[in-house]
ZAVORO-203742 format. One record per atom (N, C-alpha, C): x, y, z. Coordinates in steps of 0.02 Angstrom, whole numbers, plus 50000, padded with zeros to 5 digits. Layout:
% residues N
XYZ...
% end
This chain:
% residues 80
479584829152299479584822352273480264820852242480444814952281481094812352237481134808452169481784814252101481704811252048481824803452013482214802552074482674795252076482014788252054481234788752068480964781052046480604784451960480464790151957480314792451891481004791451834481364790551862482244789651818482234782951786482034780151859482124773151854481674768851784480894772951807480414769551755480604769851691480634777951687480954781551610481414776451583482184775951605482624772551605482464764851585482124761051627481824753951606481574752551527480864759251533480564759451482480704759451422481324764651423481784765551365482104760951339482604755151373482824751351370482274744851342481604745751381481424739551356481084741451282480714745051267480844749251201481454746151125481964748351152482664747651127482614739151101482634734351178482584729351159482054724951094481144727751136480654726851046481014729451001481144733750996481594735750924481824732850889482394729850896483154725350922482564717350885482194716750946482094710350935481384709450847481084714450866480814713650780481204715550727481624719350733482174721250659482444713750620482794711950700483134703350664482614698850678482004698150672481584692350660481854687750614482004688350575482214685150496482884684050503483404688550531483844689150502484354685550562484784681450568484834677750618485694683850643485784686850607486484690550607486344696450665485754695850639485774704450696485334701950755485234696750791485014695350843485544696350885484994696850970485564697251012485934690151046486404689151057486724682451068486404681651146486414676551186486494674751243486894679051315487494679451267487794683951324487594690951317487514692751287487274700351252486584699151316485924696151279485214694851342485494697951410486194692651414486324692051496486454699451513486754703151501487114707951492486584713551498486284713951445485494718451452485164717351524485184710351548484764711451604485014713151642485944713751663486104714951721486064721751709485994726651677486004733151656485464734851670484894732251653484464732751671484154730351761484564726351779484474724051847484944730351889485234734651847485814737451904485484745851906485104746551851484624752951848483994754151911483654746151896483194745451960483454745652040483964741852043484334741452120484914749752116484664751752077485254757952104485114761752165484664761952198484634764652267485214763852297485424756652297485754754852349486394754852271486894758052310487364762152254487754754452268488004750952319488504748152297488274741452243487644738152261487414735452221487214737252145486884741252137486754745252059487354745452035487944748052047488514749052011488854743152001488694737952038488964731852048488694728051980488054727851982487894724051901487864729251860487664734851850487954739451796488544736751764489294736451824489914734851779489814726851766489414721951792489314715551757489114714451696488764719651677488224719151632488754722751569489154727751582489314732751541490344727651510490414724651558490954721351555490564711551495489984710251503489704705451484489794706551394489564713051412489374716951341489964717551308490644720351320491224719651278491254714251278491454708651333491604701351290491184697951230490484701251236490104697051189490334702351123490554709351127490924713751083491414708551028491844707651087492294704451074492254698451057491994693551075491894686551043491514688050966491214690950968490844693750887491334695850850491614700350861492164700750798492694694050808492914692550843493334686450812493084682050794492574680350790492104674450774491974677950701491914682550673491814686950604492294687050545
% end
């Protein structure tokens, strides 16, 4: 049996996990929510975990998602 769709679930699960987390901590607190581009960013990460079979695609939104994520890095601290 191939480990590659048990990775995948694990992997999802974890992440979506991470996110409840994330999203009940800052209920209240409007500072530690995640912004818009940040969302976007999670899902392509999350979109690039599920399509990773097909390597050129998976890696393709992986770096969308992971490149989304420093700019929203980055727009947060200068905006701070």
């Amino acid at each position: 049996m191939n480990g590659s769709p048990i990775y995948i679930v694990v992997s999802v699960g974890v992440l979506a996990v991470v996110a409840l987390l994330v999203f009940l901590q800052g209920k209240g607190r409007r500072a530690n929510r995640l912004s818009s581009l940040a969302s976007l960013a999670f899902g392509f990460v999350i979109a690039g975990i599920i399509f990773g079979e097909e390597r050129v695609l998976g890696y393709s939104l992986l770096g969308i998602g992971v490149l989304l994520g420093i700019l929203d890095m980055f727009n947060r601290s200068k905006s701070e």
